[in-house]
N, C-alpha and C positions, 0 to 999 in steps of 0.2 A: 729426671729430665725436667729443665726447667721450661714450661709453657703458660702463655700469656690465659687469664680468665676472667669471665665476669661472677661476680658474686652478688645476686639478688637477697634481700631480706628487706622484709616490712614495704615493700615495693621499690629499693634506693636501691640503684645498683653499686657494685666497688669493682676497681679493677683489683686482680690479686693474681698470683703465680703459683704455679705449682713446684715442686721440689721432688718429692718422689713420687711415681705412679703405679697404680696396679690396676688389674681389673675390675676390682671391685671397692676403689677408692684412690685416694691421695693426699699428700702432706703440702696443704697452704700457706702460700706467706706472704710478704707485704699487706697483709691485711690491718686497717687503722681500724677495726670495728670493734664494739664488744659482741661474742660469741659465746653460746652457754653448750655445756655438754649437751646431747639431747637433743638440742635444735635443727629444726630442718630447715636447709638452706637452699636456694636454687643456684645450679653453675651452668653457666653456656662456655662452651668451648666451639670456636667457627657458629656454624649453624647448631650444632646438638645445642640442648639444654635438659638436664636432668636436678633432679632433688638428690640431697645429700644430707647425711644425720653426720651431725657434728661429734665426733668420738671424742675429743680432748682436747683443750686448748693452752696454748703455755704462751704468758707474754714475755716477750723477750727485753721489751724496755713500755713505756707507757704507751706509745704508740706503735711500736711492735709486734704484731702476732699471727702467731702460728697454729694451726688446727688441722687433726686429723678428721677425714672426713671419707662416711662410706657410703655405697650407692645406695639407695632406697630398693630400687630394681635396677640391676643390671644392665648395661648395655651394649650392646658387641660393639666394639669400636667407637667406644667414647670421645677417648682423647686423641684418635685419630691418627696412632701410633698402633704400630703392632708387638703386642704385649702377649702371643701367644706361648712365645718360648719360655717367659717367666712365669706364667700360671703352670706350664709343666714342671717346669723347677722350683714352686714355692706351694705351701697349703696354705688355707688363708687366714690361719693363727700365725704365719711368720709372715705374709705380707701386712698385717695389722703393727706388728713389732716391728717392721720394716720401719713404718709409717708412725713408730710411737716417739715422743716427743726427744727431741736430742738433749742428753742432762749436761750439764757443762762439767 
């Protein structure tokens, strides 16, 4: 599901979108930033804003990229969608691969 986001680092914000979602994360794109494994980032979606540890990053062209990204602590109804039905249908090693970079 694609949803609009803000992506804080270093105190600049970026706009960026989401792509796939889960409970306990999601796969970023339009991002023009460099991002490192590791790094915790902040996202606002509407009024939420939570921290997020940067799982992987793949660039797609030089100003391209994508990251998977997982919540630091959790929070019921992040993104503001209801994602109940998929945390019963997924464990959270296949929402991770869900979310793992797409290989061409």
């Amino acid at each position: 599901m694609v949803l609009p986001v803000k992506v804080t680092i270093d105190g600049i914000t970026h706009l960026a979108h989401t792509f796939d979602l889960s409970h306990i994360g999601a796969r970023l794109g339009g991002l023009h930033i460099e991002l490192k494994q590791g790094q915790i980032i902040a996202v606002q979606r509407g009024s939420q804003k939570a921290n997020f540890r940067v799982m992987w990053v793949q660039h797609l062209s030089e100003k391209d990229v994508q990251a998977g990204i997982q919540a630091v602590v959790t929070q019921n109804n992040f993104w503001g969608v209801d994602l109940s039905e998929q945390a019963k249908e997924h464990k959270a090693d296949d929402l991770m691969t869900m979310m793992a970079p797409k290989r061409s």
